[in-house]
N, C-alpha and C positions, 0 to 999 in steps of 0.2 A: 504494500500500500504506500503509495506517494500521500505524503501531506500537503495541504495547503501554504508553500510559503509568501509571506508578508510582503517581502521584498520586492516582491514579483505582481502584489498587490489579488494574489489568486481567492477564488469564491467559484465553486463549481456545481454547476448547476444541479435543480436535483430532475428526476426523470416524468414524474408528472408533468413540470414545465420546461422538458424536452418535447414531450410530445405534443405542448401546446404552438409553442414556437416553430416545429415543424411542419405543422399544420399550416402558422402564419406564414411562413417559409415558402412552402408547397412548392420542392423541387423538383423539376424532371428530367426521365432518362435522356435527356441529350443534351444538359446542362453542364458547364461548368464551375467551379464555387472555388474562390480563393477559404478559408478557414482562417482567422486572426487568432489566437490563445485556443487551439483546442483543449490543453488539459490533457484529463483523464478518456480523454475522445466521446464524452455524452454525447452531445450535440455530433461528433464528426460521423460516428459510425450510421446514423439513420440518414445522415445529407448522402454519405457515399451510396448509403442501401437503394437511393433513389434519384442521385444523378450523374450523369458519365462519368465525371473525376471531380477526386476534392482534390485541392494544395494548401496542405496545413500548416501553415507557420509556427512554431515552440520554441519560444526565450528557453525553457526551462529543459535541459538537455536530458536529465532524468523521466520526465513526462514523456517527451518526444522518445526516448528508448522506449518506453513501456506501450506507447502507442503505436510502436511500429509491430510489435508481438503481437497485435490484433488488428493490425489492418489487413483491410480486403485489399485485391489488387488494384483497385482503382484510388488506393490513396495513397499518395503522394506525401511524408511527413519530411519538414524541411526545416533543420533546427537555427536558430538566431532569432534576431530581433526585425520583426516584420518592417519595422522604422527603418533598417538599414540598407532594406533588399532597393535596388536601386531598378530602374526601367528595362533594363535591357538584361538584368537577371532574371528578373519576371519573367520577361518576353521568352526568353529561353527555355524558362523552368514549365512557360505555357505548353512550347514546343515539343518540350523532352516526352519522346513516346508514342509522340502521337501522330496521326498522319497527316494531320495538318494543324495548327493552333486553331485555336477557337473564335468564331466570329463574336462572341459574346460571351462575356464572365459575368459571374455573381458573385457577389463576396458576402462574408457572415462573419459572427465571431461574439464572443464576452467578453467585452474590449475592458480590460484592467482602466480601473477610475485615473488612477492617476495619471495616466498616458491616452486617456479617449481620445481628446482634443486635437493631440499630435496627430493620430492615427486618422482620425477624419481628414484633416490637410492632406495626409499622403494619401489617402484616397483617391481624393480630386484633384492631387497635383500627377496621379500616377493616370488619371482618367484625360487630362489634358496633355501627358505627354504618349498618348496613342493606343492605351491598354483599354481594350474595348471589354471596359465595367459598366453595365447595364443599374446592376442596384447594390446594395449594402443595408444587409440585413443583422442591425445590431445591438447589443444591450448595454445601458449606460446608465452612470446615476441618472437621476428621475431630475434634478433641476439641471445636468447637461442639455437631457431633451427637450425640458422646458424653455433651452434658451433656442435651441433647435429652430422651435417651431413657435417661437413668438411674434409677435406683430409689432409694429412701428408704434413707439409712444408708449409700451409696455416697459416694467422693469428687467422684465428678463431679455430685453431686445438689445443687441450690441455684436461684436466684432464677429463670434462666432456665428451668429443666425446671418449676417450681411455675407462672409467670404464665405459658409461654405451653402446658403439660400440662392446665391448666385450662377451655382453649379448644379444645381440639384433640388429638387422637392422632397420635403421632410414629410413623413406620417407616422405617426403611431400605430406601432403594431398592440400593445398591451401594458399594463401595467403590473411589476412584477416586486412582491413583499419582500421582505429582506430572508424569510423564513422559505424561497426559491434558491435559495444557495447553502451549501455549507464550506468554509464557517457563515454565519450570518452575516453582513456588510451592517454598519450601522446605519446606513440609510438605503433610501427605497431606490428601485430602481424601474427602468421603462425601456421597451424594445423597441426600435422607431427602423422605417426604410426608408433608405435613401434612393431616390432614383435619379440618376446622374442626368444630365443634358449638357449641351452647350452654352459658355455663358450668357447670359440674359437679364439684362445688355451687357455685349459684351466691351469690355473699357478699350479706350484705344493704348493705355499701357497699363497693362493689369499690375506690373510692383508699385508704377505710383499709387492704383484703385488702392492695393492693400495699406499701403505706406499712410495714403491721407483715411480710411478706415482706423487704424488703430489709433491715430493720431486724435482726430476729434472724439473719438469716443473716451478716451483719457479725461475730458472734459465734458462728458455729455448732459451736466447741466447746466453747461455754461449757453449762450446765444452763439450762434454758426458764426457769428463776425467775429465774439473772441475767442471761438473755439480754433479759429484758422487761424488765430496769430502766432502759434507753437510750431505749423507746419511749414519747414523751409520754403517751397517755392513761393512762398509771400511774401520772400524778401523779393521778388523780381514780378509778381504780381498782389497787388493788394487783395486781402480779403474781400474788402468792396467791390473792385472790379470783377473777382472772381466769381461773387455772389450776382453782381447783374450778370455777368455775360449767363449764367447757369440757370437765371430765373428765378432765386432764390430769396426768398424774405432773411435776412440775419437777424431777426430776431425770433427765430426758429430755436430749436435746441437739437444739437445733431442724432442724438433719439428718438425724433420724430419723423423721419428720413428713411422715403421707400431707400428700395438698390436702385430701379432707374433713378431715384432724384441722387444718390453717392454717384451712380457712376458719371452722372451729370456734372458736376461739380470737381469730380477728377477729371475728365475728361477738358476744361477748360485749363489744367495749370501743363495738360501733356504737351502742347507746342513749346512749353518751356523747355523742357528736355530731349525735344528735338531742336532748339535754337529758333525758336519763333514766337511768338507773343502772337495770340489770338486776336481772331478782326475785331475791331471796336465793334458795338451793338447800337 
């Protein structure tokens, strides 16, 4: 018996709500499925029983040995830090095997609390550089999803719901009690899908979108006009300006602020960084 270590931030699911999730899941045989944290393989062994291939990612090289002693031949157990695996290890590890990679992947997993966040970016940063991920089917503290899937002008609305709402549509799959795991987590948790698309809208330089996203949110209850005076390209355009050309009230608070109206307002400081200043309005 492997234990739950700490470290690693591990809670393994129990089997009742395996089969609820898989349900939510509802894989099929000609599916592909990345795995994030299988663990003890709960969750991995009924994906495999039901779609062409899993590829299971395992920080924890003890779990990954004990999960390779009961995998079926369609799975795939790949030990390291799913954070590390870079695009074109993917791409390869899509290929190993098979007779051709896969026009479409799924990914899944019980994404350790402490590293969820990460793990979403790399999602979408691994979906934008050409890994054809359709959705992501995953469990996270219950106030990550909260921020997930909040709306403009809420408290839970801010960097996370903007960079990764951008990419993708959030839903809730279920709501799952702390007594769905052992050990128990001390807070509640929720299953939510991700289903990827293309950005929308998409920024005309998505590091500055990111850059001026983190940026005023640091301040988001400050008014847009002094929420933009932290963000460099102001020294070469003024807030003001940047607010008319964008159509923007600055006495807004950047909170209340769809993604088209951020990527609006990024969108006007990008001529800076190509060397041009935007046509007057």
């Amino acid at each position: 018996m492997v234990f739950a270590r700490k470290r690693f931030g591990q809670h393994f699911l129990e089997r009742a709500w395996v089969d609820k999730l898989i349900q939510a899941i509802a894989p099929k045989g000609d599916q592909t499925f990345l795995e994030i944290g299988p663990g003890r393989g709960a969750l991995t062994i009924p994906l495999a029983a039901s779609a062409r291939r899993v590829l299971a990612f395992e920080i924890d090289r003890d779990l990954a040995a004990g999960l390779r002693t009961i995998a079926p031949a369609n799975l795939t157990v790949i030990d390291g830090d799913f954070l590390d695996v870079t695009t074109d290890q993917l791409r390869d590890a899509l290929r190993a095997g098979a007779d051709s990679p896969p026009a479409s992947v799924r990914a899944a997993g019980n994404l350790p609390y402490n590293v969820a966040s990460p793990i979403l970016f790399k999602l979408v940063a691994l979906r934008l550089a050409g890994i054809p991920l359709a959705d992501a089917s995953i469990m996270l503290q219950r106030e990550v999803a909260d921020r997930l899937t909040a709306t403009p002008g809420t408290r839970e609305y801010g960097v996370l719901t903007v960079l990764i709402g951008q990419s993708a549509r959030v839903r809730r799959l279920m709501a799952l009690p702390p007594g769905a795991f052992r050990p128990p987590p001390k807070v509640h948790s929720a299953a939510v899908r991700l289903e990827f698309h293309p950005p929308e809208p998409a920024a005309r330089d998505p590091e500055l979108f990111e850059r001026l996203v983190q940026s005023i949110f640091t301040r988001r209850r400050k008014t847009l006009a002094n929420a933009l005076k932290a963000f460099p390209p102001t020294a070469t355009l003024s807030p003001a300006e940047a607010l008319k050309t964008a159509d923007l009230d600055g006495r807004r608070r950047p909170e209340t602020l769809s993604i088209p109206e951020l990527v609006r307002l990024a969108d006007t400081f990008a001529p800076i960084r190509l060397g041009a200043r935007p046509a007057p309005t």
